[in-house]
N, C-alpha and C positions, 0 to 999 in steps of 0.2 A: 453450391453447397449449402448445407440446410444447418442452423445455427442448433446446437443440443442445449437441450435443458436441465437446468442443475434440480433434482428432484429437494422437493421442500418437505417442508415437516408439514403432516397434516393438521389442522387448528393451529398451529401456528401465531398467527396473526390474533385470534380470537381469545386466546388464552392467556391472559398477562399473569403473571408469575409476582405473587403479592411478595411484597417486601416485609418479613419479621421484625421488630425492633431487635436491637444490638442487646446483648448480655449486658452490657456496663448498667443501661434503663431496668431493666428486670432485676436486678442487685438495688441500685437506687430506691427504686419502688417498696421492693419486698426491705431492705434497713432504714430507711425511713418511716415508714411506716411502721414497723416492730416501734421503733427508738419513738414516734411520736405517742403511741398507744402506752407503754408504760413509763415514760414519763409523765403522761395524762393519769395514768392510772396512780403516780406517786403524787403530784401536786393536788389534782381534786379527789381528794380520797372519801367522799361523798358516795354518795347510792345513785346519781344519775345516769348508769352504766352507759346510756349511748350515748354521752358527751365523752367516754372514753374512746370510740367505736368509733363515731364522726372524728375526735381529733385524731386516730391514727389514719384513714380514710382519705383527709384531707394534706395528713404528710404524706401517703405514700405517691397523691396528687403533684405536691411538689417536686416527690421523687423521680415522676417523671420528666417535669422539666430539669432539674439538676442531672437527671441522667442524661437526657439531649443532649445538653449544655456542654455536659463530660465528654461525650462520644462527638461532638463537633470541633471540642478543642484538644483530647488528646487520642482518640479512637479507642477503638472496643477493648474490652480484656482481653489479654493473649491467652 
């Protein structure tokens, strides 16, 4: 007797399936970022507008590792 074949999925093997970041990063990101921008925007209240722009840029930075961080120790938003 001849052993049958379980049919597969074609590309299959070739097609890895990317992983999204979690909502909790995307929330981190995007209120960090807001929150480092106009706070920059209140303490140097100056004309050098892309020091406003870099420092939110660089919080929304953060926000992604604080959002990691969150989605490691308590998991995503429901």
């Amino acid at each position: 007797m001849s052993k049958s074949k379980k049919p597969s999925m074609a590309g299959s093997k070739s097609r890895h399936k990317q992983k999204d970041w979690p909502l909790v990063v995307y929330a981190w990101i995007g209120g960090l970022g807001l929150i480092g921008y106009i706070v920059a925007e209140m303490v140097i209240n100056t004309r050098p507008h892309p020091l406003h722009w870099l420092t939110g840029l660089l919080a929304g930075v953060l926000g992604y590792f604080v959002g990691q961080l969150w989605y490691h120790q308590f998991g995503d938003i429901d």
